[in-house]
Backbone as ProteinMPNN parsed JSONL, in Angstrom:
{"seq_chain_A": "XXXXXXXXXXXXXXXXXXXXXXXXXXXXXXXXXXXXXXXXXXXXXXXXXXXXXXXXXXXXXXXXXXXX", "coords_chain_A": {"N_chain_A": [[180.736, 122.901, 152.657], [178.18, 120.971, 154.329], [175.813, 121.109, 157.101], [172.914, 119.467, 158.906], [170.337, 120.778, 160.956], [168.327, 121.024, 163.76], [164.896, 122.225, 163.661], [162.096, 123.757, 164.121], [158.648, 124.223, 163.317], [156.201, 126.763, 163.779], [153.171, 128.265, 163.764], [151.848, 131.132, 163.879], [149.757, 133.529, 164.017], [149.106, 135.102, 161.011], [151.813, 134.017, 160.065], [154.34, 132.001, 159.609], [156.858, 130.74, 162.006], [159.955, 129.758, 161.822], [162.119, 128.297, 164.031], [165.921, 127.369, 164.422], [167.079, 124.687, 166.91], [169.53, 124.445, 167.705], [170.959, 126.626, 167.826], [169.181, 129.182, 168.0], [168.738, 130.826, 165.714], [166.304, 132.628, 164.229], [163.159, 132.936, 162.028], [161.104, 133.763, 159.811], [158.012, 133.471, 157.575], [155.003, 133.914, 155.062], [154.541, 131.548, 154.495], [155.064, 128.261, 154.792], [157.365, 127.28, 153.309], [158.569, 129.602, 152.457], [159.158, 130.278, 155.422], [161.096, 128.542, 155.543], [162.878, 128.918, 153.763], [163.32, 131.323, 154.552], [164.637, 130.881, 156.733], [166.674, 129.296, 156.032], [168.405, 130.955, 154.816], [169.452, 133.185, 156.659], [170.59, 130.989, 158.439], [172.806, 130.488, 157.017], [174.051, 132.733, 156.904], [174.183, 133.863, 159.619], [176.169, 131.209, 159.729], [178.35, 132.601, 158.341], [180.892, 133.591, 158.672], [182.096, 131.966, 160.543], [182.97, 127.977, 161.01], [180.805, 125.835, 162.117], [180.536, 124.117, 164.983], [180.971, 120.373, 165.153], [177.557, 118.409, 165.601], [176.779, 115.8, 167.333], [174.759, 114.846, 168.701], [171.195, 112.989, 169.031], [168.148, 114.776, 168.205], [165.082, 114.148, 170.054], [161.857, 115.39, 169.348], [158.909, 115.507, 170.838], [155.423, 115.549, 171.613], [153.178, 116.369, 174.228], [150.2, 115.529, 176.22], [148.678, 117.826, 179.176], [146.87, 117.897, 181.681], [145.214, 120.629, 182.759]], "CA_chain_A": [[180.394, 122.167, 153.847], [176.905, 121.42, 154.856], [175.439, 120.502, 158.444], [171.62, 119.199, 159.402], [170.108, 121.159, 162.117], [166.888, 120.575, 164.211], [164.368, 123.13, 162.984], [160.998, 123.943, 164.459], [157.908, 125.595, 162.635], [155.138, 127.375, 164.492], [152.069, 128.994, 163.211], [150.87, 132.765, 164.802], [148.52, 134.44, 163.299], [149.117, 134.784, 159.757], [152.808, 133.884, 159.922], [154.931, 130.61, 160.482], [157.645, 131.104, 162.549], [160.904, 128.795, 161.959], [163.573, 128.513, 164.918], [166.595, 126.651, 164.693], [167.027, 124.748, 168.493], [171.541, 124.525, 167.942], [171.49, 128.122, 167.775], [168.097, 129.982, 168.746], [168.814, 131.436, 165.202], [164.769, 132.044, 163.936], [163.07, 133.68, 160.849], [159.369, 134.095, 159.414], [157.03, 134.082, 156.227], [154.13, 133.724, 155.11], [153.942, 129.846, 153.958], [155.882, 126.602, 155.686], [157.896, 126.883, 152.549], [159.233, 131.234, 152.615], [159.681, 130.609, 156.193], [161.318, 127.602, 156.102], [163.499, 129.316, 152.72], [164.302, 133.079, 155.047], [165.747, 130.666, 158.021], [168.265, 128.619, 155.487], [169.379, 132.525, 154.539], [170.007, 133.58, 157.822], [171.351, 130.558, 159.16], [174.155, 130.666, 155.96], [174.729, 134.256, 157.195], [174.821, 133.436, 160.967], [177.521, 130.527, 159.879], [179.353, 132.63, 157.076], [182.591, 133.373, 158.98], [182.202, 130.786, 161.739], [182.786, 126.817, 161.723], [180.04, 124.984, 163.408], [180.87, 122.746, 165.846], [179.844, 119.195, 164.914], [176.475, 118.152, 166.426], [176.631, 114.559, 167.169], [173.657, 114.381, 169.449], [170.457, 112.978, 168.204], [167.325, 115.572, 169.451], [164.073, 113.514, 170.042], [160.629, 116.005, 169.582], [157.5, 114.83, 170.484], [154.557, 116.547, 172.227], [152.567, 115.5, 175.546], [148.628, 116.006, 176.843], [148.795, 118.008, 180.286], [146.159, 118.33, 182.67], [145.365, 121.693, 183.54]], "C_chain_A": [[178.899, 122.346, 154.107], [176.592, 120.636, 156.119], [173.756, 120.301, 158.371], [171.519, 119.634, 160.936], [168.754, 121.17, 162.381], [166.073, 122.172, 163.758], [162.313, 123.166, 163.557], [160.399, 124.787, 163.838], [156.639, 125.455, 163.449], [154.193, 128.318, 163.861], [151.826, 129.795, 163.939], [150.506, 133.283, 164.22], [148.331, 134.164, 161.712], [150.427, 134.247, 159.217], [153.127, 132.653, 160.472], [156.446, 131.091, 160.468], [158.739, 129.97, 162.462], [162.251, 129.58, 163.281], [164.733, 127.307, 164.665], [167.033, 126.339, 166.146], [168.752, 124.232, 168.41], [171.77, 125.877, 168.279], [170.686, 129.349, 167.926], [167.971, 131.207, 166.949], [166.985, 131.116, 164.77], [164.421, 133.119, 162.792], [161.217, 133.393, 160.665], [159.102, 133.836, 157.869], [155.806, 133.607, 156.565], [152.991, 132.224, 154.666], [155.091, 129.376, 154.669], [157.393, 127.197, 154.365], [159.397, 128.483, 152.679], [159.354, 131.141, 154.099], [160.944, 129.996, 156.602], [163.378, 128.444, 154.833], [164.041, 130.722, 153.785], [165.005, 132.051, 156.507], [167.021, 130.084, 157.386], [168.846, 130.297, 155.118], [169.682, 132.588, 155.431], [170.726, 132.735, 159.436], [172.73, 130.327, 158.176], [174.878, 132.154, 156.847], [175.367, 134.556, 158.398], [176.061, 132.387, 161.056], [178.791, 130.809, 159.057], [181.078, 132.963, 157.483], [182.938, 132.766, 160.259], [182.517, 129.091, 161.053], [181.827, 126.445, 162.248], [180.514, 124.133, 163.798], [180.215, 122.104, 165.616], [178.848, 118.52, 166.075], [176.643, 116.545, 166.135], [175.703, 113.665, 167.705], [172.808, 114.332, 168.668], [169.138, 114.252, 169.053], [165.855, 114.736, 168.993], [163.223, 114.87, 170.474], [159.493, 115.179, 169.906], [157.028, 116.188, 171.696], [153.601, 115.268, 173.692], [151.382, 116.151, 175.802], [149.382, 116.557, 178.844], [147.53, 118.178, 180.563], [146.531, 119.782, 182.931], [144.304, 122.35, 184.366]], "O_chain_A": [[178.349, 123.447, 154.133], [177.091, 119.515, 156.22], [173.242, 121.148, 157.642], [172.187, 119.197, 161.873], [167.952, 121.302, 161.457], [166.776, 123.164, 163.563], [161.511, 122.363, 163.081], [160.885, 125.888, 163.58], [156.104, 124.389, 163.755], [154.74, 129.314, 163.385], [151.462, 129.33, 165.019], [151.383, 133.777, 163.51], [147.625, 133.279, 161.23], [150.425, 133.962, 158.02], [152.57, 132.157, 161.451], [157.1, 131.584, 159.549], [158.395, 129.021, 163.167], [162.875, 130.635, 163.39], [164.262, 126.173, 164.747], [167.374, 127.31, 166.821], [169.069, 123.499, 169.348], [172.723, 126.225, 168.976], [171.237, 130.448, 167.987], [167.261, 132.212, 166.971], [166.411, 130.031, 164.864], [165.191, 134.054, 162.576], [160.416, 132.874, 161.444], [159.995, 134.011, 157.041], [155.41, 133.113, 157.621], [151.799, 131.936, 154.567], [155.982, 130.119, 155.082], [158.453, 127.487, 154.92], [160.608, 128.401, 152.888], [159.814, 132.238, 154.415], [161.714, 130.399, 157.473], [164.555, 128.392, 155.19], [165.223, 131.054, 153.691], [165.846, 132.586, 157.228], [168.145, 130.217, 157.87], [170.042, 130.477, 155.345], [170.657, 131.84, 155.502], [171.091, 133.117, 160.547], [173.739, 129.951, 158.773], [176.029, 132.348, 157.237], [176.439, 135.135, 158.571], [176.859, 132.426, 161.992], [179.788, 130.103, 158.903], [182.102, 132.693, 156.856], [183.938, 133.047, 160.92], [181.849, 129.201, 160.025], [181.92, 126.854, 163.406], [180.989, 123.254, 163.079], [179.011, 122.363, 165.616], [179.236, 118.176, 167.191], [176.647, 116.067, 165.0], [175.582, 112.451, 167.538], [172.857, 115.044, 167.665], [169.219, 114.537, 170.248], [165.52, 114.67, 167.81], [163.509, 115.484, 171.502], [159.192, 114.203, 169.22], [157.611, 117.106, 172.273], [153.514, 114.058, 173.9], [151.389, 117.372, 175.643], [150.204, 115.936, 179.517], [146.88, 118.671, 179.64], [147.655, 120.193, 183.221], [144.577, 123.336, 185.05]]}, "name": "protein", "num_of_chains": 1, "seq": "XXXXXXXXXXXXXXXXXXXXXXXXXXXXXXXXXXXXXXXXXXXXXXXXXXXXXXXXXXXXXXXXXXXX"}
């Protein structure tokens, strides 16, 4: 069984930070690619004796300019 889940990557310092936003599950390396590679591990591991409930919502990202 495989599922598609929304997936955010963030740059801090020398690290990019991946979170999954279904499940707050999140992971690290040191390229887009090893961070993006240690969150599919540990979201296999977070779903290995669970079910996910099917996601049928779509999730729209975008970003916005604020005034501050």
């Amino acid at each position: 069984m495989s599922i598609n889940v929304t997936v955010i990557v963030q740059k801090e310092d020398d690290w990019y930070i991946t979170k999954c936003l279904e499940n707050n599950v999140a992971s690290q390396g040191k390229s887009i690619e090893a961070a993006l590679s240690n969150l599919k591990e540990a979201l296999e591991l977070y779903y290995e004796d669970e079910t996910p409930a099917p996601i049928f919502s779509q999730t729209f990202i975008t970003t916005m300019e604020v005034t501050v």
